[in-house]
C-alpha positions as CSV (number, residue, x, y, z in Angstrom):
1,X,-6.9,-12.4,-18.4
2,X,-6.2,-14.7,-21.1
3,X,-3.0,-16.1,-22.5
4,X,-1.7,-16.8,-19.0
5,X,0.5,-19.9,-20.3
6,X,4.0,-19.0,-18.9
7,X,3.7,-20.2,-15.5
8,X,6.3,-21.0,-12.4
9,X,5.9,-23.0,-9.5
10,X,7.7,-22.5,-6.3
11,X,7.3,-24.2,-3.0
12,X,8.3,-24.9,0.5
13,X,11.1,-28.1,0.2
14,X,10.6,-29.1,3.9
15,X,6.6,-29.6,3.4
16,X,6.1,-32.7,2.3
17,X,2.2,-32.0,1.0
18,X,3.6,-28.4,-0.5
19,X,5.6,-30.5,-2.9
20,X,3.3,-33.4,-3.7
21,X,0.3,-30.6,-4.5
22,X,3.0,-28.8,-6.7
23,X,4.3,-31.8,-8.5
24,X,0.1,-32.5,-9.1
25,X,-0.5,-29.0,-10.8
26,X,2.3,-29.5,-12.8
27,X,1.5,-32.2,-14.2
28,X,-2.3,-31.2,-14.8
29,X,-1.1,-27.7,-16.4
30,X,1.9,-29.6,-18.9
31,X,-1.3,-31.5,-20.3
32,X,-2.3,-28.2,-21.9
33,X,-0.6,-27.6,-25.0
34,X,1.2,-24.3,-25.7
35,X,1.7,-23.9,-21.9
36,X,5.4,-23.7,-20.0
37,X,5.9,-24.7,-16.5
38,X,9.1,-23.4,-14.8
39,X,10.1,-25.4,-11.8
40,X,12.4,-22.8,-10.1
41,X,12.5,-19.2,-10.2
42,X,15.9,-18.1,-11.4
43,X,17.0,-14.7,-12.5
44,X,16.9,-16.2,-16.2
45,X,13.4,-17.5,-16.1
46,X,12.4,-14.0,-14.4
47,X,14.5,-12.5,-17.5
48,X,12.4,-14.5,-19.9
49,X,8.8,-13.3,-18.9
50,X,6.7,-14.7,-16.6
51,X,2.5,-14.5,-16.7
52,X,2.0,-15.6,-13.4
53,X,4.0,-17.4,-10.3
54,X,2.3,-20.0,-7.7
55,X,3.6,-20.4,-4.7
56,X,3.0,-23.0,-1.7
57,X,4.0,-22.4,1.1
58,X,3.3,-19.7,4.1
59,X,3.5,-16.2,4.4
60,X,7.2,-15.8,4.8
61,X,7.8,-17.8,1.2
62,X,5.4,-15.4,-0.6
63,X,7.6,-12.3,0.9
64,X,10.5,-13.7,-0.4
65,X,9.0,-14.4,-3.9
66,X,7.7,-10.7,-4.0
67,X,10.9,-9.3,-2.7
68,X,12.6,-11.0,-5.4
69,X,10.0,-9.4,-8.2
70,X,10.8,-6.5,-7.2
71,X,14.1,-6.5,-7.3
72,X,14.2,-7.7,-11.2
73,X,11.7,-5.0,-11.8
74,X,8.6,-6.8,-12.4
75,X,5.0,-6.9,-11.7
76,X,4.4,-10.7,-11.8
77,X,0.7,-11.8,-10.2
78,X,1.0,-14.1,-7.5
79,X,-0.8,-16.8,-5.9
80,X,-0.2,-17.9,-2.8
81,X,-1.5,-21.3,-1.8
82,X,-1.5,-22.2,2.1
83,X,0.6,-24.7,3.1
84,X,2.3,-22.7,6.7
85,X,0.7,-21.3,9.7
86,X,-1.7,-18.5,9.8
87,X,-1.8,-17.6,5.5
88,X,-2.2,-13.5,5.7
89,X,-1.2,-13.5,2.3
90,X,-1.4,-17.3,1.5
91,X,-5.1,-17.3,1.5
92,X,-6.0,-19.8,-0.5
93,X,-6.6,-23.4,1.4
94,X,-4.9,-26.6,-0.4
95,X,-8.7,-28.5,-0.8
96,X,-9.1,-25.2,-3.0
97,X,-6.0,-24.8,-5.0
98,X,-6.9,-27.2,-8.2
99,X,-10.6,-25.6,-8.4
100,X,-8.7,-21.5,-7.8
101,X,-5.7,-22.8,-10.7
102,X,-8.4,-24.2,-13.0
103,X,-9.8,-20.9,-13.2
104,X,-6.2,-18.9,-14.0
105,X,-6.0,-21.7,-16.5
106,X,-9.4,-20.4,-18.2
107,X,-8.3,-16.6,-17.3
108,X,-11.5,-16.4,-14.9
109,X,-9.8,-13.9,-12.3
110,X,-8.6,-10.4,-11.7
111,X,-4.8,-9.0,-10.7
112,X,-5.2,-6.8,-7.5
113,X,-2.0,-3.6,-7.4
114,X,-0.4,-3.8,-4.0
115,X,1.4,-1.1,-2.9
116,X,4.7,-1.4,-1.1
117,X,7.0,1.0,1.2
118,X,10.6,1.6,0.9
119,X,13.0,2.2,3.1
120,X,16.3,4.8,2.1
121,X,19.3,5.0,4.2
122,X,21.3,8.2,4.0
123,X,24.0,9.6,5.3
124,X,24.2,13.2,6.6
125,X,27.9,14.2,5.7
126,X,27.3,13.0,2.1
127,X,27.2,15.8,-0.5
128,X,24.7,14.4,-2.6
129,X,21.2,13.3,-2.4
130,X,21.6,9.8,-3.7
131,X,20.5,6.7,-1.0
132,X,23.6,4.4,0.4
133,X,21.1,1.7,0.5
134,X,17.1,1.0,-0.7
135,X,15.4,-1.9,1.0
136,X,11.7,-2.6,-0.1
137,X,9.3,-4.1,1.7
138,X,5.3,-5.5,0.8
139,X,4.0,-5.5,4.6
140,X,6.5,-3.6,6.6
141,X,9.9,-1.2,7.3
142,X,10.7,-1.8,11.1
143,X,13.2,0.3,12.1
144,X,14.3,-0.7,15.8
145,X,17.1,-2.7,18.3
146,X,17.1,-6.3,18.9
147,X,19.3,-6.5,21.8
148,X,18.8,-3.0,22.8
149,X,16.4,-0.5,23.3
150,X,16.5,2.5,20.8
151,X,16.1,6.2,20.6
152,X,13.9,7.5,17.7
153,X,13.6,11.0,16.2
154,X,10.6,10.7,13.9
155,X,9.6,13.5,10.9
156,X,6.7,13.2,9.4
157,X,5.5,15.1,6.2
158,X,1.6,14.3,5.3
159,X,0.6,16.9,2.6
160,X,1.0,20.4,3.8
161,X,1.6,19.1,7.3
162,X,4.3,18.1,9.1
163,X,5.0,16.5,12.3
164,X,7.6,15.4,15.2
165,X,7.5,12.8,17.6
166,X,10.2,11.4,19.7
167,X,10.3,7.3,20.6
168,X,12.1,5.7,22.8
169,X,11.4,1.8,23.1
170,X,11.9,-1.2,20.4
171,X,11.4,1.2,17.5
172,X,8.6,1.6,15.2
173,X,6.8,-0.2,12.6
174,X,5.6,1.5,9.2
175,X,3.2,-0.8,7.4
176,X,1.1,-0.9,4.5
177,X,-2.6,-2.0,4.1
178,X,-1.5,-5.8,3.4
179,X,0.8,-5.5,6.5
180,X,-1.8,-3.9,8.6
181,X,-2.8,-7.5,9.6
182,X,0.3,-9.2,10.2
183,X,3.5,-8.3,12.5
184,X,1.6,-4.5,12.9
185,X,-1.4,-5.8,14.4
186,X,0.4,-8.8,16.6
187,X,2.4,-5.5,18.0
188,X,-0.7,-3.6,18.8
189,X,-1.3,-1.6,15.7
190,X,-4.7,-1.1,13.9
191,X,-5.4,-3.1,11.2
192,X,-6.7,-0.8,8.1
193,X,-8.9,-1.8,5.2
194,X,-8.1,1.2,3.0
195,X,-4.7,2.1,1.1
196,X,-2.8,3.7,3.5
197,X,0.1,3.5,5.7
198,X,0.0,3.2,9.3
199,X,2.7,3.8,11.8
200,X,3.2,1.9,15.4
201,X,5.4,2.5,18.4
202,X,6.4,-0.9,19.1
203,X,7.0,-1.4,23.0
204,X,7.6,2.2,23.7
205,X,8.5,2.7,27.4
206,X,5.6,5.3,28.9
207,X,8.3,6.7,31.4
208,X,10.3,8.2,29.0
209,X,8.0,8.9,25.8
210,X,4.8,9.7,27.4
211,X,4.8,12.8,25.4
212,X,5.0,12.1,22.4
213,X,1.9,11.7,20.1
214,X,3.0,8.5,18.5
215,X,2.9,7.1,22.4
216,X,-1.0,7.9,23.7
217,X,-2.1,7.2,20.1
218,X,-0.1,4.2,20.1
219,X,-0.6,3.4,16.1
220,X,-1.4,6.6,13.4
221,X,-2.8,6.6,9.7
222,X,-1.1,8.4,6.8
223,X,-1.9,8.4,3.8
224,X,0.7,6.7,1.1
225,X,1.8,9.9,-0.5
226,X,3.4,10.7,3.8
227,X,7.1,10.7,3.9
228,X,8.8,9.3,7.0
229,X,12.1,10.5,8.2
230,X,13.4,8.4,11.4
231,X,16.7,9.4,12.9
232,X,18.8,8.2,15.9
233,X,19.1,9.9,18.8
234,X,21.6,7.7,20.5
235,X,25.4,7.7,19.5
236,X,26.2,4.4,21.3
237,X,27.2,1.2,19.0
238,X,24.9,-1.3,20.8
239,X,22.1,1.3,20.6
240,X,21.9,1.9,16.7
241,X,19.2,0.3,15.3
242,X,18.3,-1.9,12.4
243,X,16.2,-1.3,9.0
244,X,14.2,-4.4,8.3
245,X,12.1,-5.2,5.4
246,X,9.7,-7.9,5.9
247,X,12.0,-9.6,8.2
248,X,13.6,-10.2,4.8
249,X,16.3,-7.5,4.1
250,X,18.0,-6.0,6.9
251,X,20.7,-2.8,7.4
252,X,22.1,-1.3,10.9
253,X,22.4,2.2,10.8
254,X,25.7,3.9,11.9
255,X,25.1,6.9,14.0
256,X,25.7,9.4,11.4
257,X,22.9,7.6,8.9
258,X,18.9,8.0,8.4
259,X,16.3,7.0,7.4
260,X,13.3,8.1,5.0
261,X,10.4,5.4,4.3
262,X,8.1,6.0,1.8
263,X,5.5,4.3,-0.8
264,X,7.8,2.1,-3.6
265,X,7.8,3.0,-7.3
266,X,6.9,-0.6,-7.4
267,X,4.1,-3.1,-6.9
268,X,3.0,-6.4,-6.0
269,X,0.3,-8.2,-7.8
270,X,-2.4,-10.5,-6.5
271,X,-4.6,-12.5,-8.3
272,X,-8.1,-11.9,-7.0
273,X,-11.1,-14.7,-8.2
């Protein structure tokens, strides 16, 4: 991967170190000549074409950053050096970084595809097909009450199958491979090392969803090319639940909306050495 020369830097302002190892690699990279190092990451500088974007910080930076890609449409490799609490996604320690960006500055790595879910809220009495709202996610679509408990009608179309299940609890968590490992696995879910998507009750109450398949198996593999439809049961304001993408994005539902989750059109690229 040569000709990685248009570079931007982004990190954490309240970490002290995050800064001072930023300010360093910029300074090391400006010494090479024909290389440009963007200190913030506007919409222009996204507009302008970006090879790769470093970021240091934690976990919750880098889903902002890839959020933000994806919006603008782009597949921008990321790197994600470790400056917050448990690096998921951040994985690379700050004794590493200058040793890991010497090699993107020599081209001595590979870009790893990503794939990410969407989330699309509809509403029933709408004549058309066309999505009110689109939030996309790269670890997880929660879709589930903060103050309240919620009641979940879940479709589910896997190839030439397709399934029901009925949830009542603090909702349910679709997550992809990369979010397998994060908020999915902290809430009981399986962790999986293959590209799929997996789907968790999250705090289901037994009493009243002991029945339902999603509830003994607790969390359930589907492949990427599954469809999710989740609808609300309940018809009660304080009961309607939110759509949340990586704790980033968020959307209540009224109580004549849906929603369907499903893989993205988009990506997000790692850099892997």
């Amino acid at each position: 991967m040569k000709g990685m020369k248009r570079i931007a830097m982004v990190y954490d302002g309240e970490k002290f170190e995050a800064k001072k190892m930023a300010e360093k690699i910029r300074g090391r990279i400006s010494l090479e000549p024909g290389y440009r190092v963007y200190q913030t990451l506007s919409r222009n500088t996204l507009e302008k074409g970006l090879d790769v974007i470093l970021i240091f910080g934690g976990d919750g930076l880098l889903l902002y950053i890839a959020d933000r890609i994806s919006q603008s449409g782009k597949e921008i490799p990321i790197v994600g050096i470790n400056y917050g609490f448990r690096g998921y996604l951040c994985w690379i320690q700050p004794d590493e970084a200058k040793e890991k960006i010497e090699q993107i500055l020599q081209g001595d790595f590979e870009i790893e595809k990503r794939t990410r879910i969407q989330a699309e809220i509809f509403r029933k009495t709408e004549a058309d097909s066309k999505p009110i709202k689109t939030i996309d996610a790269l670890n997880e679509i929660v879709i589930g009450g903060i103050f309240k408990m919620v009641s979940l009608d879940i479709k589910i179309n896997s190839g030439d199958k397709a399934i029901g299940s009925f949830i009542r609890g603090d909702g349910v968590i679709i997550s992809t491979k990369t979010g397998s490992t994060g908020y999915n696995r902290n809430a009981g879910g399986k962790v999986i090392g293959t590209d799929n998507f997996v789907i968790t009750a999250n705090n289901p109450v037994l009493d009243d969803s002991f029945r339902s398949w999603l509830t003994r198996e607790k969390s359930v593999v589907f492949s990427t090319e599954t469809i999710f439809e989740i609808h609300n049961r309940t018809k009660k304001k304080a009961n309607l639940p939110f759509t949340i993408g990586d704790g980033q994005r968020h959307y209540r539902l009224e109580s004549d909306e849906y929603v369907v989750v499903k893989r993205s059109p988009m990506k997000t690229l790692f850099t892997k050495f």
